[in-house]
N, C-alpha and C positions, 0 to 999 in steps of 0.2 A: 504494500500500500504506500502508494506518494504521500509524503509531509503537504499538509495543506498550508502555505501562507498569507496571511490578510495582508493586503495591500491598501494604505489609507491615502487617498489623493484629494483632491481640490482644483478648482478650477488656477488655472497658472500655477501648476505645479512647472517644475525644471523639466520641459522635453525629455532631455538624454536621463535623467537620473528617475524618470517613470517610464521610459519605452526598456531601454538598456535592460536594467534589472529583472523588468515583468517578461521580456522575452526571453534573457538567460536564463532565468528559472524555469520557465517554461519547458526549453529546450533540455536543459537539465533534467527534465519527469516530474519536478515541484507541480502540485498547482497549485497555482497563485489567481486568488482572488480579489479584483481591484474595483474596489467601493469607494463613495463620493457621498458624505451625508446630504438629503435632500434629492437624490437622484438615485433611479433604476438601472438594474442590468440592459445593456444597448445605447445607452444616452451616453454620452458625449462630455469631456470635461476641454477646456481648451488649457493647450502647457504653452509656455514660453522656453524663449530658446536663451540660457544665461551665458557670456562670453565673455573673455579676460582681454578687452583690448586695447591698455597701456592707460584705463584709465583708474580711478580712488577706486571704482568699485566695477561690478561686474555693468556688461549693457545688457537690456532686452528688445529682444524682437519678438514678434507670433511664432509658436511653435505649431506643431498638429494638433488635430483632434487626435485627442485617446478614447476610445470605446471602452465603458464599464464592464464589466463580463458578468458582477454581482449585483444585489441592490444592498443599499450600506442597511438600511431597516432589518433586515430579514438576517441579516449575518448574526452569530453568536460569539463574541471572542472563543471560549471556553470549547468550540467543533476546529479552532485551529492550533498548530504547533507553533506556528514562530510571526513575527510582525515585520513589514514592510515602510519606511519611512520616507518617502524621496522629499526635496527640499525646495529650491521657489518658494514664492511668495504666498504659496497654495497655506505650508504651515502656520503662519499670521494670525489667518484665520481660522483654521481649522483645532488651532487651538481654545477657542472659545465656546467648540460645542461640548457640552458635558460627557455625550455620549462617545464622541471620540478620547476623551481626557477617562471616562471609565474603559474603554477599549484596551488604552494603553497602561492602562495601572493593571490590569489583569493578568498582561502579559508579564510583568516583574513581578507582580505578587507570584504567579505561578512559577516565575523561575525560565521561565519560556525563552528562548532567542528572539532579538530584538534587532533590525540593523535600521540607523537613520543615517542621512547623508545630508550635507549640506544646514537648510533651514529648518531643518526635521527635528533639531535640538530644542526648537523651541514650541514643540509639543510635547518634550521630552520634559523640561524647563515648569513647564502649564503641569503637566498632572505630577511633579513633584518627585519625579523617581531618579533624580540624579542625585542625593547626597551621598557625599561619600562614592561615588563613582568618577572616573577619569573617562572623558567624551572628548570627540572631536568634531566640530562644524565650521562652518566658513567662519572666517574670522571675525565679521561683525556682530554674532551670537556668543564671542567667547562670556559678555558681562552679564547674559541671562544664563549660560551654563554655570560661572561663578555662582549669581544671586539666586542659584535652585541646589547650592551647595556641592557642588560638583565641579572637578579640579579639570580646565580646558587641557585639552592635550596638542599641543602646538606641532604639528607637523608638515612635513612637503605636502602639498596640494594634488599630490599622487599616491598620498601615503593614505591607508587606512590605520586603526585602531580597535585592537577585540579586550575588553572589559567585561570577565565573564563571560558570560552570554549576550551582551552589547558591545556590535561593530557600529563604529561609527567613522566617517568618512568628512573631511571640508568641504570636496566637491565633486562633479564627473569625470575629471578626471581621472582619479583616486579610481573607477569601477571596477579595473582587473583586481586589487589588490583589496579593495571592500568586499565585492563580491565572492573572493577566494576565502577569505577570513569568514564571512558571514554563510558561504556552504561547508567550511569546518565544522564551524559550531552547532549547524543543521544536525551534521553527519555523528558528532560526539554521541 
């Protein structure tokens, strides 16, 4: 039997850091389930596309539509094995809904594998499960992974991070080596 993984996305999630993953896994034999609170299996979330080009911070442009495969209503945390976190500006908000912030506390209380990337710290951040943990997200998150008690882990923007059973990555670039670390701890 494949590990089932919940996939939590939002509209302007990061392009590369929701197709990349949900299709590695895929490909991998995972299934991964990618919900959107407020939206059904087949509907549409729109990602952006973030890019490092010599300026303070990343740019954006339109990414694709990504297609839900799930509906977020209907999902259980507790029918899945491990959490999906991609970053964009999708986390922001996504951190305000209760039902995602009880999503993610389930997964740590259960002890479950957790991988976020990028701005995904800062629903990490929201339901409170970083103290005493070492994370890694784009570097503008480092003062909300501090003020949720959780020690930033500063590394190459290719590098990932496994803390336990949480991978945590700064950006998409980082994929091969988040990705590699976070189907480790699948497989442990």
């Amino acid at each position: 039997m494949s590990k089932k993984i919940l996939m939590i996305v939002g509209d302007f999630a990061e392009d590369y850091e929701t197709m990349v993953p949900f299709q590695t896994l895929l490909a991998c034999g995972y299934v991964v389930h990618a919900v959107c609170p407020g939206k059904k299996a087949g509907q549409t979330i729109a990602t952006s596309i973030h890019d490092f080009e010599g300026d303070q911070t990343y740019t954006e442009k339109r990414g694709h539509n990504f297609a839900l495969n799930a509906t977020f209503a209907d999902v259980k945390a507790s029918d899945y094995d491990a959490l999906l976190i991609p970053g964009g500006r999708a986390p922001e908000y996504l951190r305000l809904d209760p039902e995602v912030i009880a999503a993610v506390k389930h997964f740590f209380e259960a002890d479950k594998p957790v991988a976020a990337v990028c701005h995904g710290a800062q629903i990490l951040a929201a339901a409170r499960v970083l103290e005493g943990r070492t994370c890694s997200a784009y570097p503008a998150c480092r003062p909300e992974v501090e003020l949720a008690g959780g020690t930033y882990a500063e590394i190459a923007i290719d590098a990932a991070f496994t803390d336990g059973k949480l991978v945590t990555a700064p950006a998409w670039p980082a994929h091969p080596a988040w990705l590699k670390q976070f189907m480790a701890v699948l497989s442990a």
